[in-house]
C-alpha angles and dihedrals in degrees: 000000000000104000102212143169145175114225106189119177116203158153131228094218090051112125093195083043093066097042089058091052091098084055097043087044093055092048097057090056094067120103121256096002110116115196118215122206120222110174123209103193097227103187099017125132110340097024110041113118136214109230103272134171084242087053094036087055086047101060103033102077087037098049087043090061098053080045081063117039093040108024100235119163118246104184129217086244089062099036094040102021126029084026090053091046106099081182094072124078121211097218111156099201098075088057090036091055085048097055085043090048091050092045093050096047095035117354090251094124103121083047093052086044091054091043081058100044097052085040091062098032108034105020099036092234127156109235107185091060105090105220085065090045100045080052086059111049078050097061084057091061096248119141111256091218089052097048105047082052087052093040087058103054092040078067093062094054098033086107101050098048093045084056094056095046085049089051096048083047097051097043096043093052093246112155100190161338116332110042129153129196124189110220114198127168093337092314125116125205124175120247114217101204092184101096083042093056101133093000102093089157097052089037095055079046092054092043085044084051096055094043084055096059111285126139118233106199135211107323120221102209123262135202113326143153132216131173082290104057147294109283 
């Protein structure tokens, strides 16, 4: 029996993140393949940002490219909404707690990561504020009492998990957000999404293939982001 799982470290403010959901969806469709979260948080403390012209001129040609290459939807309320309100903050630790919350209470964490995502990018939400947060773990059917009470002690540990994921990162050669390692029978070998961007059914039949013996190579890396930018 093939012991495998998906370790995919993200952000939820990740533009290149969102545009790999329909990957990382497909993934975790496959049987067999857990995917395991480690979050990076990308824009968390020192380096979240208040919505800003500087930071609106930033993201749109960046968001526009990942428009066009995977078909995800960005929406006129985030463009012209969410990205015109000075008033919002992009802070990814309040969204991250919440996908760690879901995970821990019903491993539902990539499906509250995708919820997110669509709610920032398609719907103009702002997802480091609770009260959207707390709207969306209950359209996943989690209990809200539950989940403010999960939400609280992932605070406590959000250090310590965003320094693993830092670590594995850093000791795996990984640059940025997302990034994606396939682990099978104890051996890790690094996933390259760029040539899958837009194709989930012939990404989950490269990733079958690899679970059923092939071999992946050396990976050059692909598009990625990090607190620096999106590359």
């Amino acid at each position: 029996m093939v012991s495998a799982t998906l370790h995919y470290y993200y952000d939820p403010l990740c533009g290149w993140c969102y545009g790999a959901a329909p990957l990382t969806a497909a993934a975790a469709a496959i049987p067999g393949l857990r995917v395991a979260l480690h979050a990076g948080a990308m824009m968390s403390g020192a380096n979240r940002q208040p919505v800003s012209p500087q930071l609106r001129n930033y993201v749109l040609p960046h968001d526009q490219r990942i428009h066009a290459l995977t078909g995800q939807p960005f929406a006129d309320a985030y463009f012209n909404g969410l990205l015109l309100d000075t008033s919002a903050v992009f802070d990814s630790t309040p969204p991250t707690l919440a996908i760690l919350a879901a995970e821990a209470l019903a491993g539902r964490g990539l499906a509250m990561l995708h919820r997110i995502q669509h709610a920032h990018y398609a719907e103009g939400r702002r997802i480091a504020d609770s009260d959207v947060l707390q709207a969306l773990a209950a359209e996943l059917g989690l209990d809200v009492v539950a989940f403010a009470a999960e939400y609280q002690r992932q605070a406590g540990e959000f250090d310590a998990h965003v320094g693993r994921s830092h670590r594995d990162m850093a000791a795996n050669g990984l640059r940025g957000f997302p990034s994606l390692l396939l682990e099978l029978n104890g051996k890790l070998q690094k996933l390259d999404i760029s040539p899958w961007l837009g194709q989930p059914t012939a990404f989950a039949g490269h990733v079958q293939a690899l679970l059923a013996g092939a071999t992946a190579g050396e990976v050059a890396d692909g598009t990625f982001c990090t607190p620096q930018g999106c590359h």
